[in-house]
PDB file of N, CA, C and O in Angstrom, chain B, residues numbered from 101:
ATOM      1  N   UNK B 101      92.242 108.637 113.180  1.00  0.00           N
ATOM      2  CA  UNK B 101      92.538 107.612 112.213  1.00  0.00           C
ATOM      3  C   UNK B 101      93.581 108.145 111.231  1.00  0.00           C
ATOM      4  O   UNK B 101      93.403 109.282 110.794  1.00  0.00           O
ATOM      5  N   UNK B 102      94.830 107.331 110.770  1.00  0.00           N
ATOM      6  CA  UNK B 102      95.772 107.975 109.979  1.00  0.00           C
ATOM      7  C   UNK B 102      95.758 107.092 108.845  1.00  0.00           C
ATOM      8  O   UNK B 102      95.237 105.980 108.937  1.00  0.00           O
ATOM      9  N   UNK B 103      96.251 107.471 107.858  1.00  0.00           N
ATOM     10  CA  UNK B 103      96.661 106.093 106.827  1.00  0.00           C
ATOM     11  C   UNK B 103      97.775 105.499 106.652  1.00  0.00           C
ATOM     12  O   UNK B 103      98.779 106.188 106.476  1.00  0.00           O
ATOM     13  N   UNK B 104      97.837 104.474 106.655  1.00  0.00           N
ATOM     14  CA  UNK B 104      98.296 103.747 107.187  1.00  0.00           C
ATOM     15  C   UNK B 104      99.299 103.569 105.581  1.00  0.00           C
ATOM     16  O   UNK B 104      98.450 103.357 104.715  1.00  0.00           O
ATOM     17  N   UNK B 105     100.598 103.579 104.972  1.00  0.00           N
ATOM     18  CA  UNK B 105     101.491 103.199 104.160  1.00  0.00           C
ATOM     19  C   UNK B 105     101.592 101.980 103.710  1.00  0.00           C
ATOM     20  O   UNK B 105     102.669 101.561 104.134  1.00  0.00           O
ATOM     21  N   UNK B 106     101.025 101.092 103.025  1.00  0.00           N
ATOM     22  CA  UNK B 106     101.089  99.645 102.854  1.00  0.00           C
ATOM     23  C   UNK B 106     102.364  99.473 101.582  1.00  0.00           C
ATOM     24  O   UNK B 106     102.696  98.378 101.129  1.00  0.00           O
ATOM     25  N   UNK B 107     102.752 100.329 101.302  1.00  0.00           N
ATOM     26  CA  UNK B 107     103.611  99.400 100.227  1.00  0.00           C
ATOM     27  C   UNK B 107     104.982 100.540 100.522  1.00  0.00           C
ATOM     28  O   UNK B 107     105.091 101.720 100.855  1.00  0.00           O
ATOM     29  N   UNK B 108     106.021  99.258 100.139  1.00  0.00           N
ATOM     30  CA  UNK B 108     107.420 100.200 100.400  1.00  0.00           C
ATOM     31  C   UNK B 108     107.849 100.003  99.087  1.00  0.00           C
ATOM     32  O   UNK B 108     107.886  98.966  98.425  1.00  0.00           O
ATOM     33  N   UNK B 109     108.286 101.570  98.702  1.00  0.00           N
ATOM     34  CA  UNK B 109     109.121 101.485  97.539  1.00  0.00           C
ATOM     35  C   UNK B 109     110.158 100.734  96.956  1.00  0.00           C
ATOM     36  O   UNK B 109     110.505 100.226  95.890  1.00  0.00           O
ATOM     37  N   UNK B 110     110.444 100.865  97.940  1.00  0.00           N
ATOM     38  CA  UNK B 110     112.383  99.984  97.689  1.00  0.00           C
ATOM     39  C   UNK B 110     111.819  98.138  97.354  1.00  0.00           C
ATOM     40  O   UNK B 110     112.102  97.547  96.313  1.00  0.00           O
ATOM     41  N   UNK B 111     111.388  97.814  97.963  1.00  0.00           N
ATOM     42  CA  UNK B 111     110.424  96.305  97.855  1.00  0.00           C
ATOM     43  C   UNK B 111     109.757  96.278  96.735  1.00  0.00           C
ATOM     44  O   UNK B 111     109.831  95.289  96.006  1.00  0.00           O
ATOM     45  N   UNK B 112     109.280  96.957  96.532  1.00  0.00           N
ATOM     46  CA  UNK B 112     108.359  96.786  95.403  1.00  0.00           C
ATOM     47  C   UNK B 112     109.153  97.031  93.759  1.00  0.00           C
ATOM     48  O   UNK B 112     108.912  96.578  92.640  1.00  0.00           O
ATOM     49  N   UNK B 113     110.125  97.923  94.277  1.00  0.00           N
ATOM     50  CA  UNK B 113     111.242  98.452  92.870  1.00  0.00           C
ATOM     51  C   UNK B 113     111.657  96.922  93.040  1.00  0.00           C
ATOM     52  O   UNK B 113     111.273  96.404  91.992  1.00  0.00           O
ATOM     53  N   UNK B 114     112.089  96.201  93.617  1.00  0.00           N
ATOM     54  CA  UNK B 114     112.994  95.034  94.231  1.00  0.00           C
ATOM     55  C   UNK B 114     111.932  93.838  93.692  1.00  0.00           C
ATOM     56  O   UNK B 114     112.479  92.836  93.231  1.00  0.00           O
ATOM     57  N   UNK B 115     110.857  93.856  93.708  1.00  0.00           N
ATOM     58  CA  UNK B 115     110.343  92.646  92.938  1.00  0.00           C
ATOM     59  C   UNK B 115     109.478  92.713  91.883  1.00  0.00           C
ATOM     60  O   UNK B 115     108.636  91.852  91.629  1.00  0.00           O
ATOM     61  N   UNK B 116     109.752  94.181  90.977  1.00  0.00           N
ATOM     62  CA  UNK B 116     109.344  94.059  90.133  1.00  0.00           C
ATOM     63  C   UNK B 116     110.506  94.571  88.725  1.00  0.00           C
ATOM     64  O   UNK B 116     110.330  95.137  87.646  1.00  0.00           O
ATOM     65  N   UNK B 117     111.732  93.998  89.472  1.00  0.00           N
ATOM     66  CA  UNK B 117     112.854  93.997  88.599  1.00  0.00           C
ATOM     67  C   UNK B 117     113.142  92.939  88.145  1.00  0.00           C
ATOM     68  O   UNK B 117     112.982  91.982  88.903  1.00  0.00           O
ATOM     69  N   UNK B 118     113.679  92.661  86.739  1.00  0.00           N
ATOM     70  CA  UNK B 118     113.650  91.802  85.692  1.00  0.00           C
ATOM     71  C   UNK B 118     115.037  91.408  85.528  1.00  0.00           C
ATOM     72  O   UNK B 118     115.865  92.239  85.156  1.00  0.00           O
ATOM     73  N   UNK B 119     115.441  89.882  85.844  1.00  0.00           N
ATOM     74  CA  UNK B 119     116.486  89.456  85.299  1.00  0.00           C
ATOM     75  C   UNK B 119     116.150  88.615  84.105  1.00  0.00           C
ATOM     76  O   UNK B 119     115.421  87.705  84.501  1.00  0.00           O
ATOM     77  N   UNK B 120     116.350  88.527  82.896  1.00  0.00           N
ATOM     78  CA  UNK B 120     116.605  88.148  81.616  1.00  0.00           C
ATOM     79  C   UNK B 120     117.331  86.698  81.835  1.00  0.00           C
ATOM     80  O   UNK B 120     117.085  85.586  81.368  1.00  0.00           O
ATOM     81  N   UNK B 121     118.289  87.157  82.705  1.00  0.00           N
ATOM     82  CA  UNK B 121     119.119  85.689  82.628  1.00  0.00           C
ATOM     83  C   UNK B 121     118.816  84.347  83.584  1.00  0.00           C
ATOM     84  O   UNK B 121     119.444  83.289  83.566  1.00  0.00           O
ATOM     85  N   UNK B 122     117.730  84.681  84.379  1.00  0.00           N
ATOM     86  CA  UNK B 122     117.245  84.392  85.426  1.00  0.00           C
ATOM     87  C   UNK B 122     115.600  83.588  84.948  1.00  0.00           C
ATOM     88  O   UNK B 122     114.880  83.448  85.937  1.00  0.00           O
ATOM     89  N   UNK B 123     115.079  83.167  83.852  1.00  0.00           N
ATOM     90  CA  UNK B 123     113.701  83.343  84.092  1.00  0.00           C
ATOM     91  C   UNK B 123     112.892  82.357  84.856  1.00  0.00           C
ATOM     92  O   UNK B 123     111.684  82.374  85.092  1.00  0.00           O
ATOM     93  N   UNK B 124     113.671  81.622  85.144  1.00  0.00           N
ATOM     94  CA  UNK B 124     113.039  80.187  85.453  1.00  0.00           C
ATOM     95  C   UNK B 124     112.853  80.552  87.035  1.00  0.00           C
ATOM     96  O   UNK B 124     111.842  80.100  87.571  1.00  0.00           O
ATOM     97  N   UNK B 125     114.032  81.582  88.070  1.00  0.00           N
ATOM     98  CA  UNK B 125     113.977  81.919  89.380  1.00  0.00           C
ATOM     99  C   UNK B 125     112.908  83.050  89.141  1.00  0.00           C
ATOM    100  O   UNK B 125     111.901  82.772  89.792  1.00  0.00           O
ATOM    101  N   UNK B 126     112.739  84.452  88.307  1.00  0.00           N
ATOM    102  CA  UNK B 126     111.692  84.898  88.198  1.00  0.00           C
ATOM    103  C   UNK B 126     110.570  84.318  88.555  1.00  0.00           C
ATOM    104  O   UNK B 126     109.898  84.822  89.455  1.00  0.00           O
ATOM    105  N   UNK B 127     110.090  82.943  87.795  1.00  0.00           N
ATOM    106  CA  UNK B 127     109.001  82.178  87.602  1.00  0.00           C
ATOM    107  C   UNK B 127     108.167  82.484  88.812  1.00  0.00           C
ATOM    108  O   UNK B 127     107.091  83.007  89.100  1.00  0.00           O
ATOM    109  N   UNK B 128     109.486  81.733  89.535  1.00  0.00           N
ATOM    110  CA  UNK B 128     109.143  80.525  90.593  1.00  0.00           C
ATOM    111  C   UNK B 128     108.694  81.453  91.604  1.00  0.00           C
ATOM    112  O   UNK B 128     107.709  81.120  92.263  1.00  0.00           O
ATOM    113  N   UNK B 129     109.478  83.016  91.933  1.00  0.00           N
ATOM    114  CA  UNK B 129     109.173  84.392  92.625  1.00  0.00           C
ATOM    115  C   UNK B 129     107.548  84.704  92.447  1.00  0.00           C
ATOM    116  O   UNK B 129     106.980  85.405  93.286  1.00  0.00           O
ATOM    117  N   UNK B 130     106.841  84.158  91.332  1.00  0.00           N
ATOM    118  CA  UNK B 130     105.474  84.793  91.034  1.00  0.00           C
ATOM    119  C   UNK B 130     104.636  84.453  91.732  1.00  0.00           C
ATOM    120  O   UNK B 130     104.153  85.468  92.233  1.00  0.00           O
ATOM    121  N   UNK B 131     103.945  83.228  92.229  1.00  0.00           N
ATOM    122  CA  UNK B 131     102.800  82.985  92.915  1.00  0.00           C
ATOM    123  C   UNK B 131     103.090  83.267  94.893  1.00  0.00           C
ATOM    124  O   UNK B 131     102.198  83.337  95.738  1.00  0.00           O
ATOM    125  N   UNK B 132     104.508  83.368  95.114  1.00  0.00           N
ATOM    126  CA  UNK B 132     104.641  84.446  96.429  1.00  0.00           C
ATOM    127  C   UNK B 132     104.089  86.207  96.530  1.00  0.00           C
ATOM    128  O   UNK B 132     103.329  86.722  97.350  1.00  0.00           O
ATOM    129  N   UNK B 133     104.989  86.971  95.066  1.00  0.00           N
ATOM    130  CA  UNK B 133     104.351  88.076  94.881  1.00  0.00           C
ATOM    131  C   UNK B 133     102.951  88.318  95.108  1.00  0.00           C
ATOM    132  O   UNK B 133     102.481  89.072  95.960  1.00  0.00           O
ATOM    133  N   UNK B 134     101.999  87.250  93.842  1.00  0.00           N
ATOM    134  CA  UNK B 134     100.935  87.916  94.128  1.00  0.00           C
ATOM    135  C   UNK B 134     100.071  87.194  95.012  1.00  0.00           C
ATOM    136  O   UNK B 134      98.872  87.132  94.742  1.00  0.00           O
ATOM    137  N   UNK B 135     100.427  86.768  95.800  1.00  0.00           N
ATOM    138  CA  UNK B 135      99.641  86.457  97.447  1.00  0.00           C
ATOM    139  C   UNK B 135     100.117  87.280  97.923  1.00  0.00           C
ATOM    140  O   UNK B 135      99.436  87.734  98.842  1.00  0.00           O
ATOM    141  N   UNK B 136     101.737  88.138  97.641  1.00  0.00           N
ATOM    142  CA  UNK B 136     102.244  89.325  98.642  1.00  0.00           C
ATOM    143  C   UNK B 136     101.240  90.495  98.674  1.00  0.00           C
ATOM    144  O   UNK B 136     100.731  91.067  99.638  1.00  0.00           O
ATOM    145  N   UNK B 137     101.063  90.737  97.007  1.00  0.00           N
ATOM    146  CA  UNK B 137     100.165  91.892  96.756  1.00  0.00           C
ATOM    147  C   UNK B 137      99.156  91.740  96.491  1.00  0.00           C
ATOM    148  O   UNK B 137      98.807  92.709  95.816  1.00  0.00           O
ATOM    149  N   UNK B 138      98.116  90.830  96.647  1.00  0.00           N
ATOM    150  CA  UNK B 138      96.942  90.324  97.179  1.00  0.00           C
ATOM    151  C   UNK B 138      96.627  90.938  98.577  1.00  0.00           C
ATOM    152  O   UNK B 138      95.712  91.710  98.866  1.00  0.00           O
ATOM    153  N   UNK B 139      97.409  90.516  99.222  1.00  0.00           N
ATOM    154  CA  UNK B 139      97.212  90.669 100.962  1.00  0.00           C
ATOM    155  C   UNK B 139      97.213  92.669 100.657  1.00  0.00           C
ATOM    156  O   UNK B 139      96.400  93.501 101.061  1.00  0.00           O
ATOM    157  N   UNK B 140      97.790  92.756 100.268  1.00  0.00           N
ATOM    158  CA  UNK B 140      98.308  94.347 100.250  1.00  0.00           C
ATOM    159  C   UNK B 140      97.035  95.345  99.977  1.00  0.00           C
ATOM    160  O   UNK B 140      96.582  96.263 100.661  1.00  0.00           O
ATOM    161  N   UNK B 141      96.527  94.657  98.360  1.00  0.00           N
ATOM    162  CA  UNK B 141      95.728  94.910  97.767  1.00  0.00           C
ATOM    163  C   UNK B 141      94.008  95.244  98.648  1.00  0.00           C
ATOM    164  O   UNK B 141      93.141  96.106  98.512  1.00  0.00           O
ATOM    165  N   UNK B 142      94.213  93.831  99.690  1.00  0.00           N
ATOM    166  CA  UNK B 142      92.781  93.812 100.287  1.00  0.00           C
ATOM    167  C   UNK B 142      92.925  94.553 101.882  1.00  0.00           C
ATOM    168  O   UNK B 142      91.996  94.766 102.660  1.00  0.00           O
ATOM    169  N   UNK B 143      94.367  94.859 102.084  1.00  0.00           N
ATOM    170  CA  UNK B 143      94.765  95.775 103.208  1.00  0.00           C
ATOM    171  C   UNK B 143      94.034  97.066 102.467  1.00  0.00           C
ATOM    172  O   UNK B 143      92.921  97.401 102.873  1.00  0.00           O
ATOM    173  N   UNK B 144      94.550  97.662 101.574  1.00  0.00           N
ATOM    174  CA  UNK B 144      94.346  98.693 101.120  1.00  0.00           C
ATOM    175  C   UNK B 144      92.830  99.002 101.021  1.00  0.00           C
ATOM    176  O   UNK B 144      92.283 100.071 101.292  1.00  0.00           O
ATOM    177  N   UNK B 145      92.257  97.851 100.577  1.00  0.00           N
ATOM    178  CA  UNK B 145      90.631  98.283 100.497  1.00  0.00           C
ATOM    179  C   UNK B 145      89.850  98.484 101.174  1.00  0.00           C
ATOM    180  O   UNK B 145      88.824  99.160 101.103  1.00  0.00           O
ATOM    181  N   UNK B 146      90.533  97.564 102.317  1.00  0.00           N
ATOM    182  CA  UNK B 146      89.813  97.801 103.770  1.00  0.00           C
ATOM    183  C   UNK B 146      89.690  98.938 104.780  1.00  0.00           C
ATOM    184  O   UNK B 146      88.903  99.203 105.689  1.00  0.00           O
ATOM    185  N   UNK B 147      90.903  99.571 104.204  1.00  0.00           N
ATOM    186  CA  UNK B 147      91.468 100.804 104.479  1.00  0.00           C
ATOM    187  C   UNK B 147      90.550 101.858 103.801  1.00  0.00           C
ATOM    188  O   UNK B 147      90.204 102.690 104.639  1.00  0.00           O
ATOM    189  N   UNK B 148      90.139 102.057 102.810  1.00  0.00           N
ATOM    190  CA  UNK B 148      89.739 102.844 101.883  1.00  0.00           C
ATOM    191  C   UNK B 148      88.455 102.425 102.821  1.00  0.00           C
ATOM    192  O   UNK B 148      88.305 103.186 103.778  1.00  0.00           O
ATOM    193  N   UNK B 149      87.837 101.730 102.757  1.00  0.00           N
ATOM    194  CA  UNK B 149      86.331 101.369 103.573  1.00  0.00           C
ATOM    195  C   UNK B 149      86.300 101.999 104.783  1.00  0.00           C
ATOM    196  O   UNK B 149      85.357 102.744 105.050  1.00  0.00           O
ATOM    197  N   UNK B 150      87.405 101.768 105.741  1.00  0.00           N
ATOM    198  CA  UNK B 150      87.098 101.997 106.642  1.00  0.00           C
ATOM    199  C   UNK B 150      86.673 103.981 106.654  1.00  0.00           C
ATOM    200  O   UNK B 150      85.648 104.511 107.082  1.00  0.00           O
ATOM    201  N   UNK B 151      88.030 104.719 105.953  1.00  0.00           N
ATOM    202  CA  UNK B 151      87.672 105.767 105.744  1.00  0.00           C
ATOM    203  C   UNK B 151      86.125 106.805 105.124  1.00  0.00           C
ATOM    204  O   UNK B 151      85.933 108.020 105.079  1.00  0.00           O
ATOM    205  N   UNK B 152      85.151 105.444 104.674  1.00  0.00           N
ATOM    206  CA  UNK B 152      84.700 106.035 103.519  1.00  0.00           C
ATOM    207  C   UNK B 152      83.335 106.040 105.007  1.00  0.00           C
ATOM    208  O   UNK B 152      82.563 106.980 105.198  1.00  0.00           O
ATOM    209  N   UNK B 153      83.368 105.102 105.623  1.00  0.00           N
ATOM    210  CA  UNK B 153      82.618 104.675 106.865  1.00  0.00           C
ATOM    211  C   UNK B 153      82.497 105.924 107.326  1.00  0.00           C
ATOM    212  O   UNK B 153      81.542 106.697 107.249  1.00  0.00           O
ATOM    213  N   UNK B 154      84.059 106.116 108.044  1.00  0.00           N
ATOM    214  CA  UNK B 154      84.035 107.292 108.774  1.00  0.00           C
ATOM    215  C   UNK B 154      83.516 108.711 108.225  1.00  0.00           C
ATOM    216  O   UNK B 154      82.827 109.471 108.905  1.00  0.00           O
ATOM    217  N   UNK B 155      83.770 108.869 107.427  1.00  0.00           N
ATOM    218  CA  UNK B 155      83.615 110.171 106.353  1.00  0.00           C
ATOM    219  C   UNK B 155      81.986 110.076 106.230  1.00  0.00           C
ATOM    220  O   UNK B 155      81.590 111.241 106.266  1.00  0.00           O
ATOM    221  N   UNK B 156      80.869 109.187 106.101  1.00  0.00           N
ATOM    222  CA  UNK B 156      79.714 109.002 106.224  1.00  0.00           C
ATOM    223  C   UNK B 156      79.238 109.494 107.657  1.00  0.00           C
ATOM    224  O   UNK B 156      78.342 110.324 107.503  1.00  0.00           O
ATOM    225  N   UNK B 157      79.486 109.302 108.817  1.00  0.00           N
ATOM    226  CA  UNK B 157      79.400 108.948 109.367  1.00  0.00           C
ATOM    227  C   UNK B 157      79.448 110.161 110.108  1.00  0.00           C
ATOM    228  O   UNK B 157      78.604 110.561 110.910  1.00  0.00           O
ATOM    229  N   UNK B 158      80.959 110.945 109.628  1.00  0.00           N
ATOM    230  CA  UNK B 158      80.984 112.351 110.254  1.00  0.00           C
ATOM    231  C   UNK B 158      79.711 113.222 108.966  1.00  0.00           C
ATOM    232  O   UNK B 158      78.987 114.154 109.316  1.00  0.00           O
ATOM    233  N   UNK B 159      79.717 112.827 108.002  1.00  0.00           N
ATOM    234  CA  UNK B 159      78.841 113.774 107.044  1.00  0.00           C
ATOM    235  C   UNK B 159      77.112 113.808 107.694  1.00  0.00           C
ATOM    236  O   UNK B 159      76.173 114.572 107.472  1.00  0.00           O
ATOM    237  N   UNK B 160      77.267 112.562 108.594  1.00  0.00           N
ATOM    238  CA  UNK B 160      75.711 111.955 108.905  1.00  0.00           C
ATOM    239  C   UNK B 160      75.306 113.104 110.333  1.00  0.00           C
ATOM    240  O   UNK B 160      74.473 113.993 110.510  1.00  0.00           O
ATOM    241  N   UNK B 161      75.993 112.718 110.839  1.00  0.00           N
ATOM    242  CA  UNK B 161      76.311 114.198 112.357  1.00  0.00           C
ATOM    243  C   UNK B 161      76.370 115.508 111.658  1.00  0.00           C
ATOM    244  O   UNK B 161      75.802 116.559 111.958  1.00  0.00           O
ATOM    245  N   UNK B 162      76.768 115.376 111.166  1.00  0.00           N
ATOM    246  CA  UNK B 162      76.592 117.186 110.447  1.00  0.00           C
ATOM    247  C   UNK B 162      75.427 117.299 110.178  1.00  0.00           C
ATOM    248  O   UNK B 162      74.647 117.957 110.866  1.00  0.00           O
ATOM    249  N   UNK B 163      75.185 116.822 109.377  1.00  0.00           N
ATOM    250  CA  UNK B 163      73.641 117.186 108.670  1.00  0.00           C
ATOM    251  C   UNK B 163      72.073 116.766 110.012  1.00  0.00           C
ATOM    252  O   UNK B 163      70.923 117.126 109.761  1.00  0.00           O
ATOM    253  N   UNK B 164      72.418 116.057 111.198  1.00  0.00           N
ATOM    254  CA  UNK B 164      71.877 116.173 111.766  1.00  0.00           C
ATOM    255  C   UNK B 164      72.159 117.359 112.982  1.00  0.00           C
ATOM    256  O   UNK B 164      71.454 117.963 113.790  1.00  0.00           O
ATOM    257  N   UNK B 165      73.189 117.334 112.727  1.00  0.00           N
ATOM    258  CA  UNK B 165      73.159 119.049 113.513  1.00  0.00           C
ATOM    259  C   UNK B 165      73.133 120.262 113.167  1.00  0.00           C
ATOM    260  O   UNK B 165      73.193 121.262 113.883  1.00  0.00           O
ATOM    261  N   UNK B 166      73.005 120.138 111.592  1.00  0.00           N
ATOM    262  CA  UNK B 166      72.431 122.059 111.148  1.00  0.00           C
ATOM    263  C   UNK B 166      70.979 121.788 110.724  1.00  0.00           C
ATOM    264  O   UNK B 166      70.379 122.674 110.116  1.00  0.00           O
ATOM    265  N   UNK B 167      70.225 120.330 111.077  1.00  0.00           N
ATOM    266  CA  UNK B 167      68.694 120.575 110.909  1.00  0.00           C
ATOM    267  C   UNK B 167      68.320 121.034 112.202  1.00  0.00           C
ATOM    268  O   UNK B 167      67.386 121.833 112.259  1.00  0.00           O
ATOM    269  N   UNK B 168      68.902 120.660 113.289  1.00  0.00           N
ATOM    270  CA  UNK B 168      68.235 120.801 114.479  1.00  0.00           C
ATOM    271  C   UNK B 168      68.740 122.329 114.514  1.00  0.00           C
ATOM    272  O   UNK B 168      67.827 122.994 115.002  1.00  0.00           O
ATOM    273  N   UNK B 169      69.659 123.008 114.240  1.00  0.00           N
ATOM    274  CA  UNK B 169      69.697 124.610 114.310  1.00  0.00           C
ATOM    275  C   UNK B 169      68.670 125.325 113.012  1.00  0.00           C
ATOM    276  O   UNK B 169      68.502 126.509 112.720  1.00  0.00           O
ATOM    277  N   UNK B 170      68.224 124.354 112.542  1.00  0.00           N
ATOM    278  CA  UNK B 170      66.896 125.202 111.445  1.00  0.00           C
ATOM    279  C   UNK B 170      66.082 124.935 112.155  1.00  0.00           C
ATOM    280  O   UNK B 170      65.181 125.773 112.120  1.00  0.00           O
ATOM    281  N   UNK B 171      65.881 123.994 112.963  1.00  0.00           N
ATOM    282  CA  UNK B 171      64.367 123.956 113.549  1.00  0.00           C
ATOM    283  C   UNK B 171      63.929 125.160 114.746  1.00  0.00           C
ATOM    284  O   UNK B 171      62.793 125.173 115.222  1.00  0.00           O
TER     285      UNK B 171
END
């Protein structure tokens, strides 16, 4: 299992840059963003879960294999 990169720099520098002269196209950019980074957001968590699974999971096998070498 690797992790997986969900956010690109350059994109993200790119929509969270501010035109002044612009605000009304800003605006209108906002409720795309955060459905963009919504989706991102719940990529990421799922991600974090899945790891935390695995990491249980290998911790759970361990500990059942240095009881059975105490027994």
């Amino acid at each position: 299992m690797r992790v997986k990169n969900l956010l690109d720099a350059v994109q993200l520098k790119a929509d969270v840059a501010f035109n002044a002269t612009d605000l009304d196209g800003m605006w209108s950019t906002q409720a795309g963003l955060y459905v963009r980074y919504g989706v991102i957001a719940a990529r990421a968590e799922h991600q974090a879960n899945a790891f935390k699974n695995r990491l249980s999971i290998i911790e759970g096998g361990t500990g059942q294999v240095s009881s059975r070498r105490t027994a």
